[in-house]
C-alpha positions as CSV (number, residue, x, y, z in Angstrom):
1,X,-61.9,-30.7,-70.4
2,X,-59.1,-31.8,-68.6
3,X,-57.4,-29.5,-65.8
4,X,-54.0,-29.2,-66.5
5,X,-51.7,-29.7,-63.1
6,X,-49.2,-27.1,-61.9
7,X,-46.0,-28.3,-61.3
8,X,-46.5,-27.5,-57.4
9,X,-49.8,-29.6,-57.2
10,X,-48.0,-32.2,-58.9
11,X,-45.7,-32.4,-56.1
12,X,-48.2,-31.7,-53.7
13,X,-50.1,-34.8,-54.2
14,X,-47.0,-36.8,-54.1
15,X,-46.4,-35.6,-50.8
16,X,-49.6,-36.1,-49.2
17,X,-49.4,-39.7,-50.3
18,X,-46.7,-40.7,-47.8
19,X,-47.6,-37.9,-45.1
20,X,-50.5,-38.0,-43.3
21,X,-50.9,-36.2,-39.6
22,X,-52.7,-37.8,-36.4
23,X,-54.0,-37.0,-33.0
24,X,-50.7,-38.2,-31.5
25,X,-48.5,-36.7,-34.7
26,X,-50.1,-33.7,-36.5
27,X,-49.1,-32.7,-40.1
28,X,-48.0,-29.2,-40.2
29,X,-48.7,-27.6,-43.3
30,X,-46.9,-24.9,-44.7
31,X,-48.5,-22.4,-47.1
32,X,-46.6,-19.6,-48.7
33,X,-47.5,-15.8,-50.7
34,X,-45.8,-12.9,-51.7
35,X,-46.7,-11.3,-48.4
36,X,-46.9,-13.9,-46.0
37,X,-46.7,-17.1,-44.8
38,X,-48.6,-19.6,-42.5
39,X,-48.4,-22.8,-40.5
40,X,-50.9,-25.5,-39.6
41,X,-50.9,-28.5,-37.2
42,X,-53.6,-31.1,-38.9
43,X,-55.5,-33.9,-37.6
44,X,-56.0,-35.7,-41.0
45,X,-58.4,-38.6,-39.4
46,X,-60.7,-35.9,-37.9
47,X,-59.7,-33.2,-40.6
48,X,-59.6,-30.7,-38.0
49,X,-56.5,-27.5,-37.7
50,X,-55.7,-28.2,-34.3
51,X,-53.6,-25.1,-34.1
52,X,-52.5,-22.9,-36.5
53,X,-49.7,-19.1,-37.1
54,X,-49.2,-16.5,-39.8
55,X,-47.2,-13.9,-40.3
56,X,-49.6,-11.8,-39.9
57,X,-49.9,-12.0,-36.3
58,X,-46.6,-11.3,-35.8
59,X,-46.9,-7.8,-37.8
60,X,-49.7,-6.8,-39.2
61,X,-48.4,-4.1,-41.8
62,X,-45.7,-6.5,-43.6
63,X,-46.1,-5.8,-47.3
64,X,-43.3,-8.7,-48.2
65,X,-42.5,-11.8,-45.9
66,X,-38.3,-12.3,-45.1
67,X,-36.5,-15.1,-43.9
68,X,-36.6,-14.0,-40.8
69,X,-40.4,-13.5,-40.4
70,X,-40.3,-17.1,-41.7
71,X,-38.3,-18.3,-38.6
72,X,-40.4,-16.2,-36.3
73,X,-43.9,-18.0,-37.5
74,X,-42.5,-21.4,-37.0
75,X,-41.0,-20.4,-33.2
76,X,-44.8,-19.3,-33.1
77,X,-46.5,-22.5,-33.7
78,X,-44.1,-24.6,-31.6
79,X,-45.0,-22.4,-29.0
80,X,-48.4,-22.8,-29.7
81,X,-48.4,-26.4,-30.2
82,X,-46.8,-27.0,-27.1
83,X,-48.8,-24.8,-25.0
84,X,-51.9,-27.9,-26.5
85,X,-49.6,-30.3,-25.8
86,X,-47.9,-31.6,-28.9
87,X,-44.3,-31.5,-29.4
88,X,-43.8,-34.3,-32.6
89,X,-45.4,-33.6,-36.2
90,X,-44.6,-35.0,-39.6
91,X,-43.6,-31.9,-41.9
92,X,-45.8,-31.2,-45.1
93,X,-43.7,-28.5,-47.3
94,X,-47.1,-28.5,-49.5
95,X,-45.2,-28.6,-52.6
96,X,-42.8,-26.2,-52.3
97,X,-38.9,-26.3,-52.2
98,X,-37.3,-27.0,-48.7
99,X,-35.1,-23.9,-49.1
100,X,-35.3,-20.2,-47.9
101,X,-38.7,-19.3,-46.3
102,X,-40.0,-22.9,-46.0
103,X,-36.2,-24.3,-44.2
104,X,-36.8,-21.3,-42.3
105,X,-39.8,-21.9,-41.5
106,X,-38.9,-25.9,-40.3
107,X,-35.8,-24.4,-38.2
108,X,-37.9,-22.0,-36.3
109,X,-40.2,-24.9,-35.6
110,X,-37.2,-26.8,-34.6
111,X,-35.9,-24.5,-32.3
112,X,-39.3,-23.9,-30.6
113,X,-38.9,-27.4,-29.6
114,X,-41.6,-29.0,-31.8
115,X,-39.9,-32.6,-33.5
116,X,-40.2,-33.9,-37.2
């Protein structure tokens, strides 16, 4: 039987054919749900999550993820990632559209001081 691709894992695998993350450059992976969102920095050679956020540690009780939340989770992991010492990753929207959650997402990263 053959499985039958979403259009998002379609996408997906395109992506993770050009980006890959390093020691010195970690892919940071961005995974979204109806009520929340999280961020990884990824070692692909060692496969390890070097350092990762959620919304959920920023408020616990969220029922529904905003924009702003969004922002918030990628100041988060910049600050995080700093504080291990990395400040340049390759971006890996994981198949979804670079707009709303996701760009915010990439701006709060941005402004945190981490560099695509």
């Amino acid at each position: 039987m053959s499985r039958i691709l979403s259009r998002r894992e379609r996408i997906k695998k395109g992506i993770r054919k050009r980006v890959a993350g390093s020691e010195a450059r970690p892919r940071l992976s961005v995974f979204r749900s109806n009520t929340a969102i999280y961020a990884q920095l990824i070692d692909d050679v060692k496969q390890i999550t070097l350092v990762s956020a959620s919304s959920k540690e920023i408020n616990k009780d969220a029922k529904s993820i905003n924009i702003n939340a969004a922002t918030e989770v990628g100041k988060l992991i910049a600050k995080k990632a700093k504080d291990k010492g990395f400040d340049k990753a390759v971006f890996d929207r994981n198949g979804y559209l670079y707009h709303g959650r996701i760009k915010a997402l990439a701006e709060g990263a941005r402004e945190g001081g981490l560099q695509f």
